[in-house]
C-alpha positions as CSV (number, residue, x, y, z in Angstrom):
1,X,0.3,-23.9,-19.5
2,X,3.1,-23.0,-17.4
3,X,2.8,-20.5,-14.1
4,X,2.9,-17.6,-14.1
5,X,6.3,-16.5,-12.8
6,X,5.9,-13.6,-10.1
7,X,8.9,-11.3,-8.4
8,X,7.2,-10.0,-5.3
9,X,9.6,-7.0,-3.9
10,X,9.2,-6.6,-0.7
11,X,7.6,-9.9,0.2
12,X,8.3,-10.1,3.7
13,X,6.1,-7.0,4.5
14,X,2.5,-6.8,5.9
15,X,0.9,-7.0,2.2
16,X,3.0,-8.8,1.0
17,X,2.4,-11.8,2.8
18,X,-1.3,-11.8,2.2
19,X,-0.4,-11.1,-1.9
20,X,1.9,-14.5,-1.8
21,X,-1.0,-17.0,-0.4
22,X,-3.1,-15.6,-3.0
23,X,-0.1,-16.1,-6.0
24,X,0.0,-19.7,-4.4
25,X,-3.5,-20.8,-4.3
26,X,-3.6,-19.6,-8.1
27,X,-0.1,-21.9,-8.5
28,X,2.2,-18.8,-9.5
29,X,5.9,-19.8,-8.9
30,X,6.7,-16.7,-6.6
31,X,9.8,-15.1,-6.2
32,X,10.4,-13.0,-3.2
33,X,12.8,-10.0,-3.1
34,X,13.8,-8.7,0.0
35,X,16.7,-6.9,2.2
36,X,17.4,-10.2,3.8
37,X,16.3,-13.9,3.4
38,X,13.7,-15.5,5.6
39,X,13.0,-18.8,5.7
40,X,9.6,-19.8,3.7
41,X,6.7,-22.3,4.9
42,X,6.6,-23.1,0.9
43,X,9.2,-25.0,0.2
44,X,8.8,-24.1,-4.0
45,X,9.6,-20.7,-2.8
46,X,12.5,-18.5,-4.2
47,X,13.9,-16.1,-2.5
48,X,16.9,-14.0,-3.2
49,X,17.6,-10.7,-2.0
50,X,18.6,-7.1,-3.1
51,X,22.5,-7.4,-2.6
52,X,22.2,-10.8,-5.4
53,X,20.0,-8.6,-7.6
54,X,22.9,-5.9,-7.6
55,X,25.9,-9.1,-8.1
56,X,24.1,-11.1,-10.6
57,X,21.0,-9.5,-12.1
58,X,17.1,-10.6,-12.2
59,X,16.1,-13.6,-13.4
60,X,15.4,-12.7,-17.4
61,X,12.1,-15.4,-17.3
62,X,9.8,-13.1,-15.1
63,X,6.4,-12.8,-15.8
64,X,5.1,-10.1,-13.9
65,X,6.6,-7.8,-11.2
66,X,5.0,-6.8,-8.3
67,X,6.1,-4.0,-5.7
68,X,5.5,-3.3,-2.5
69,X,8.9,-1.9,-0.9
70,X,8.3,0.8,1.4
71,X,10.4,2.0,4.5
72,X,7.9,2.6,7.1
73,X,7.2,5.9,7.8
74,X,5.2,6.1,10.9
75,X,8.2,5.1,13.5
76,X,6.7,7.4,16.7
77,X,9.3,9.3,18.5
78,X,12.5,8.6,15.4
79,X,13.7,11.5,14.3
80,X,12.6,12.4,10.5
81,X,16.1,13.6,9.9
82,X,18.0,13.6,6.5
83,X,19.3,9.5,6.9
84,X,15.5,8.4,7.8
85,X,14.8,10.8,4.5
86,X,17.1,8.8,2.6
87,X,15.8,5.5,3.7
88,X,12.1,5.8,3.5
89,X,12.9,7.8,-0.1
90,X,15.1,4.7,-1.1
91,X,13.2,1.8,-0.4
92,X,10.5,3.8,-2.2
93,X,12.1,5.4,-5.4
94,X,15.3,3.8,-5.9
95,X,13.7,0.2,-5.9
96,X,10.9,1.6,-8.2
97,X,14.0,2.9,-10.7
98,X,15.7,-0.6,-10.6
99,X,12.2,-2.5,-11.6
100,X,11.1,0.1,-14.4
101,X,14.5,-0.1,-16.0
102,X,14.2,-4.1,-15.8
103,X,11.3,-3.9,-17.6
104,X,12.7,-0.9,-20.2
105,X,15.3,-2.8,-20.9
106,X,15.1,-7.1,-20.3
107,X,14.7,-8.8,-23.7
108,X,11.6,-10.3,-22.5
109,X,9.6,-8.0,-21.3
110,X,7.4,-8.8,-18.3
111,X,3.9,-9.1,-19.0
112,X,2.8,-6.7,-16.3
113,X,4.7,-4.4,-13.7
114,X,2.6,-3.7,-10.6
115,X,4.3,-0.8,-8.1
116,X,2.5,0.5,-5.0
117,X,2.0,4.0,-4.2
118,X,-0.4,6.2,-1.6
119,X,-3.2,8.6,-1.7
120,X,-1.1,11.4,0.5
121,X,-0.3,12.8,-3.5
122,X,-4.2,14.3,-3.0
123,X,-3.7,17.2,-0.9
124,X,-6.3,17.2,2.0
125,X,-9.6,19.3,1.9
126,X,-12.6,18.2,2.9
127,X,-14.5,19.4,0.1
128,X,-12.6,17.9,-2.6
129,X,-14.0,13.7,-3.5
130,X,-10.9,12.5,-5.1
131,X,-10.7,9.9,-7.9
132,X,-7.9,8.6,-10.2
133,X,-8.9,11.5,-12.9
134,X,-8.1,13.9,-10.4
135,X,-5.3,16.6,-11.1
136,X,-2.7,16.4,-8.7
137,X,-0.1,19.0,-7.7
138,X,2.4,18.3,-4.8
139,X,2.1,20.8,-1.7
140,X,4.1,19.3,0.6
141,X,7.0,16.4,1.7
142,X,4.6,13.1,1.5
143,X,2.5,14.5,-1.8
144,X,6.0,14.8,-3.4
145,X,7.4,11.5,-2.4
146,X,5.0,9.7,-3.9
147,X,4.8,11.7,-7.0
148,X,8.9,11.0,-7.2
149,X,7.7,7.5,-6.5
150,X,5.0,7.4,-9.2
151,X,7.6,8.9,-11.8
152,X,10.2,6.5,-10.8
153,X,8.4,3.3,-11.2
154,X,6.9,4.8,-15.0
155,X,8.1,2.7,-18.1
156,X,8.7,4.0,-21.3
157,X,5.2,4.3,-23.6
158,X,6.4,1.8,-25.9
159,X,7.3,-1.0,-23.3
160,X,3.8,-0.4,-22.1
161,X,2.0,-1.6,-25.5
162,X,3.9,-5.0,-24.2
163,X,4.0,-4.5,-19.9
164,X,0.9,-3.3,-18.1
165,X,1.9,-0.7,-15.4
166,X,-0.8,-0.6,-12.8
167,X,-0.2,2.4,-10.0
168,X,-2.0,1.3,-6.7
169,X,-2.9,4.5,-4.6
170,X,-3.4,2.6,-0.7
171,X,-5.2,4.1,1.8
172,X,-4.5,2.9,4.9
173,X,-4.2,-0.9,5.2
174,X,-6.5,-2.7,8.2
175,X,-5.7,-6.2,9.3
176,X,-5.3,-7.9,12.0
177,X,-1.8,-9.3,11.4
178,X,-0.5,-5.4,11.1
179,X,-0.4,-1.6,10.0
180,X,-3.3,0.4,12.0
181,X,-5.2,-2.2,13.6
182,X,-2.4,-3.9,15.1
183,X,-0.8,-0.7,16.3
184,X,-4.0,0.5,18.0
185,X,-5.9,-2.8,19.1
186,X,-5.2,-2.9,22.7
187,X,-5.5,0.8,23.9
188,X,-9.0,0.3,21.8
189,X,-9.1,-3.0,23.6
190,X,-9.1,-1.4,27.3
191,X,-11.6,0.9,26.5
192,X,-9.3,3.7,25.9
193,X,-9.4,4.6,21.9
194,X,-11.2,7.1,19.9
195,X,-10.9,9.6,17.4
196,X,-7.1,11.5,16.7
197,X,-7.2,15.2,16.7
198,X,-10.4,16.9,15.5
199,X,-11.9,13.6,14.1
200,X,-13.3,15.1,11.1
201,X,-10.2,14.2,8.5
202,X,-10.9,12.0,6.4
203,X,-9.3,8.7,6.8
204,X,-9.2,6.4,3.4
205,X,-8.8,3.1,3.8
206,X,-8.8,-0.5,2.3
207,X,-9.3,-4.0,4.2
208,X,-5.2,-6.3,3.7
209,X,-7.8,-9.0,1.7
210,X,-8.9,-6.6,-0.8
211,X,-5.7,-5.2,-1.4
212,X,-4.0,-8.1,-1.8
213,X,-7.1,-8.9,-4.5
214,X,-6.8,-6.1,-6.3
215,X,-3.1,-6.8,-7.1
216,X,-4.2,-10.5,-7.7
217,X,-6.8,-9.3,-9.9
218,X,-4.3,-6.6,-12.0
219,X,-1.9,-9.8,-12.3
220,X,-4.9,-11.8,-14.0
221,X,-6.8,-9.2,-15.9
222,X,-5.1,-7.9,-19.1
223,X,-7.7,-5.3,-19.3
224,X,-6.4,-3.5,-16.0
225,X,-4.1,-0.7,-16.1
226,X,-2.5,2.9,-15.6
227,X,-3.6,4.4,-11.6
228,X,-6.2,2.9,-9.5
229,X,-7.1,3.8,-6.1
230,X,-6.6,1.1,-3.8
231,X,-9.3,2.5,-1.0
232,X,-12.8,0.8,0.3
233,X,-16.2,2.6,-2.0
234,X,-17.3,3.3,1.7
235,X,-15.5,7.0,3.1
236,X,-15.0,7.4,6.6
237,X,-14.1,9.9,9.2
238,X,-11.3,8.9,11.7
239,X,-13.9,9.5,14.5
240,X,-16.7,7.2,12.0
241,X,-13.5,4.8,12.3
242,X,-12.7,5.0,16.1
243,X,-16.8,4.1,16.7
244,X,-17.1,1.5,14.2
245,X,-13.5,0.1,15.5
246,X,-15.1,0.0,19.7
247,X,-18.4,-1.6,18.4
248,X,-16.6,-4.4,16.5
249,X,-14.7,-4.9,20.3
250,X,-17.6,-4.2,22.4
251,X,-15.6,-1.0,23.7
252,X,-16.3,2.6,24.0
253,X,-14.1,4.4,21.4
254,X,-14.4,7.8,23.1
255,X,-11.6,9.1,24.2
256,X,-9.7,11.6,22.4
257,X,-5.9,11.9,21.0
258,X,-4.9,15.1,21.2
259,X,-3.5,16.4,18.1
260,X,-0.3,17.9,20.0
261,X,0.8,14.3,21.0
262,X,0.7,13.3,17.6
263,X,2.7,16.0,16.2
264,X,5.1,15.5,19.3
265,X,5.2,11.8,18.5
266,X,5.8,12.0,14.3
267,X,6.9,15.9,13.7
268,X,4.8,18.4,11.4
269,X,6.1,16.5,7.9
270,X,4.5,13.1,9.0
271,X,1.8,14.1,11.4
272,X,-0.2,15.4,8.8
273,X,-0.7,11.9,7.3
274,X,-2.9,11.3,10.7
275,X,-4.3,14.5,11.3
276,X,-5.5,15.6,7.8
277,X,-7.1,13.3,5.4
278,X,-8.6,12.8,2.0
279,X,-11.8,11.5,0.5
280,X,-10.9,9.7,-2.1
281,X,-13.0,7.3,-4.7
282,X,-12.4,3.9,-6.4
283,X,-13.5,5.2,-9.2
284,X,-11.5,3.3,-12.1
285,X,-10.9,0.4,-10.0
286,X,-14.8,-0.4,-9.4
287,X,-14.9,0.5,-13.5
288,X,-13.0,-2.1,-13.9
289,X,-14.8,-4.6,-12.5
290,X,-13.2,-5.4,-9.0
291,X,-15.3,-6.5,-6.4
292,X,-14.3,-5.4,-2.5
293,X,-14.9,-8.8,0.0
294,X,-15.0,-5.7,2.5
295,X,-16.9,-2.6,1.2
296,X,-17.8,-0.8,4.6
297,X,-15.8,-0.4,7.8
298,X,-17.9,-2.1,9.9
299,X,-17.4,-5.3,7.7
300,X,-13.9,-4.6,7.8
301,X,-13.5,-4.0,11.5
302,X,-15.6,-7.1,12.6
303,X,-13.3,-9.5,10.5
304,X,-10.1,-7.4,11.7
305,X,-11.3,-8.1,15.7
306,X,-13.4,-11.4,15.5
């Protein structure tokens, strides 16, 4: 049987990385997509970029199509004017519009198409336990990016009969090669981390292993499709994960970010990813059948800092 060919958009990027070890050890040939070309430790590994797709087309062969493209939107201090708009709503919706209409249209229809998306579409209150049968309606900037992202990346109903589309709502992503760990392990380090603004938000989030598994495990399981919440079964506070993120150091974790700094630091728009959360549920992903290496924080944390 031949492998399964596997265009990873956005390859280069924190999750992607850990998704392309896994598509190796399972003997995918992978594709990366990306801005720019970097050189690869594989040397089987393809790698073209977006400026080819837009001179010569996709390769017509692809199996399944995996995205992860997304402008980062947490740059402290950069002003979230109209051209960092346009960039973090590009990377995001125009790549998902290029990859849906691949799939509407190619001849051979991939087998599945995988797109990334985030849990900010769940408006923050702390009453509310959010799962992926949960109405949504966008309140604010973030919530209606991603639902402009969610619509983007849909494919027609009758491609889907043929193409499984699987929506992965991500919490925020812990490892210890990137995202939030990275960005916060030395003032946590020296003693001098703890919880951001009032503590009590909710903060969802998902160990790099896992979510690189789950879109493993939607690649290799034709049962698995429509939205799935890519966040641990265990729900934390930010001040549960500042204590559980100085125990796995052996630090104190008690010392306060004041919410002011953070709004000084991102603006209103983006601040409210840190300072208001939501608790949200694997609900259909746990129904359909994945299992998390790293349920709890603390599990997460101590593999994150050992």
């Amino acid at each position: 049987m031949a492998p399964l060919k596997v265009l990873v958009a956005g390859s280069s990027g924190f999750v992607g990385r850990h998704l392309v070890q896994y598509l190796y050890k399972s003997e995918c040939q992978v594709i990366h997509l990306n801005r720019r070309t970097k050189p690869s430790r594989n040397k089987k590994a393809m790698e073209i970029t977006w400026r080819q797709v837009n001179d010569v087309g996709f390769p017509n062969d692809l199996d399944v199509i995996v995205n992860l493209c997304g402008y980062n939107i947490l740059q402290p201090f950069k002003r979230f004017g109209a051209s960092y708009k346009e960039d973090v709503e590009n990377s995001r919706i125009e790549t998902s519009k290029i990859l849906a209409d691949y799939c509407d249209s190619n001849p051979r229809t991939p087998k599945a198409f995988i797109n990334m998306s985030g849990v900010a579409i769940y408006k923050p209150d702390p009453e509310i336990e959010y799962t992926e049968d949960s109405p949504v309606k966008p309140y604010d900037y973030m919530s209606n990016l991603v639902k402009d992202w969610e619509f983007a990346a849909r494919i027609h109903d009758d491609v889907q009969e043929r193409c499984r589309q699987v929506i992965l709502r991500s919490g925020v992503v812990l490892g210890r090669d990137g995202g939030l760990v990275q960005n916060q392990y030395w003032q946590f380090f020296f003693g001098l981390g703890g919880p951001i603004g009032k503590g009590t938000q909710w903060l969802p989030w998902i160990h790099i292993s896992d979510l690189a598994g789950l879109i493993h495990f939607s690649i290799f399981n034709d049962h698995v499709r429509g939205v799935l919440n890519a966040v641990a079964p265990e729900s934390v506070t930010n001040e549960q994960f500042a204590k559980a993120f100085g125990a796995a150091l052996g630090r104190p974790a008690i010392l306060p970010t004041p919410s002011l700094m953070m709004k000084l630091a991102f603006g209103s728009e983006r601040s409210v990813v840190i300072l208001e959360g939501q608790k949200v549920i694997p609900k259909r992903t746990l129904e359909m059948g994945f299992q998390f290496k790293y349920p709890t924080i603390k599990k997460a944390l101590e593999q994150c800092c050992k």
